[in-house]
N, C-alpha and C positions, 0 to 999 in steps of 0.2 A: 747544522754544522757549527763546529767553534770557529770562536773569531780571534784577532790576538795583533798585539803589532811586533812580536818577534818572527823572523824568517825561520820556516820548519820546512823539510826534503819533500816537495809534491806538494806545498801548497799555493795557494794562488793568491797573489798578489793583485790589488782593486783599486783604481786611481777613479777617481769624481773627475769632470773638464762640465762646466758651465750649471746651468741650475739641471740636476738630474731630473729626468723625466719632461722636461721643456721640449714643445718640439724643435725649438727653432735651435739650440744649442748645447741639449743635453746630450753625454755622451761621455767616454768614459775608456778604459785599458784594463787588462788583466796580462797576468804574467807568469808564468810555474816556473817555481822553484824548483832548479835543478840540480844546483850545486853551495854548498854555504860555505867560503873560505875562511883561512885560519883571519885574516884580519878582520873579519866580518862584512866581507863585500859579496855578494850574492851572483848566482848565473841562471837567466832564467830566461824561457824559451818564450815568444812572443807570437804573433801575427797581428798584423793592422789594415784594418777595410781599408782599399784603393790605394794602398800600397803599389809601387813599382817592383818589391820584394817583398809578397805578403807573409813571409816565416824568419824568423830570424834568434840569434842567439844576442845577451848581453849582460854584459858584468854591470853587476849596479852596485852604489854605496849611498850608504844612507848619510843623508846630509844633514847639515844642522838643522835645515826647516822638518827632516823629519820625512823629507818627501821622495826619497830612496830614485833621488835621480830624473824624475818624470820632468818632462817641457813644461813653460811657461803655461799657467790655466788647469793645471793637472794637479788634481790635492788628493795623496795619498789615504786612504780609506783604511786599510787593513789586509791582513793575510786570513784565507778563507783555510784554515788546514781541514786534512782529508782523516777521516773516520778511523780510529783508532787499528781496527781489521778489516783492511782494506781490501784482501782472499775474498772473493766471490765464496760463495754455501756452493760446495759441492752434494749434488744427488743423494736420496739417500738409496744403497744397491742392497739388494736382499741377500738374509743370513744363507740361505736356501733356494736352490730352483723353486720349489711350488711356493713361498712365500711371496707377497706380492708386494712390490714397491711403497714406501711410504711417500706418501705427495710432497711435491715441493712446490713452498710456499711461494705465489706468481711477483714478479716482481713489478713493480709500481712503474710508469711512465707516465706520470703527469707532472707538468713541472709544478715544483713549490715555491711559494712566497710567504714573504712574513704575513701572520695573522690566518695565513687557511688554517684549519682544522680535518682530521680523517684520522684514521688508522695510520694512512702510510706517513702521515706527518710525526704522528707519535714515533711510529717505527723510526724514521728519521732523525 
């Protein structure tokens, strides 16, 4: 996926909180971009573990550190934008009754990280 630090409609936005991957305080935020206003202030839909409201909506602006609003210990990462055709491959259906379906190619469910290697990571 591209990375980017402009806000783009559906992508996701990645805040760091402590040394990432530490058990003891690693941890972190995401957020989709929902809406991008004319002043350049964003609305982007959230949830957070052990919330008392774990969904929620919020206007964010990007501030001089850069850190588009996050709490104390939160250091803005980047926006994760989403694949250029984002339309699911629809089927392919035959010219013909007797003609027989052309296969469709199965789609991948593993998750990816930097450095795997496969097919579906190329495809990716």
């Amino acid at each position: 996926m591209k990375t980017g630090q402009e806000p783009k409609l559906g992508a996701v936005a990645v805040w760091q909180k402590g040394a990432t991957l530490s058990y003891t305080d690693g941890a972190g935020h995401v957020a989709v971009v929902e809406v991008i206003n004319a002043d350049g202030s964003i609305v982007t839909s959230e949830s957070g573990y052990g919330c008392k409201n774990p969904f929620w909506t919020t206007t964010r602006k990007k501030g001089a550190d850069g850190n588009w609003g996050a709490g104390i210990g939160y250091k803005f990462l980047g926006f994760i934008y989403l694949p250029e055709d984002t339309k699911p491959a629809e089927p392919t259906k035959p010219t013909t009754p007797t003609e027989p379906t052309k296969p469709v190619k199965p789609v991948s469910t593993r998750v990816l990280r930097k450095g795997m290697r496969g097919d579906d990571v190329k495809e990716m």
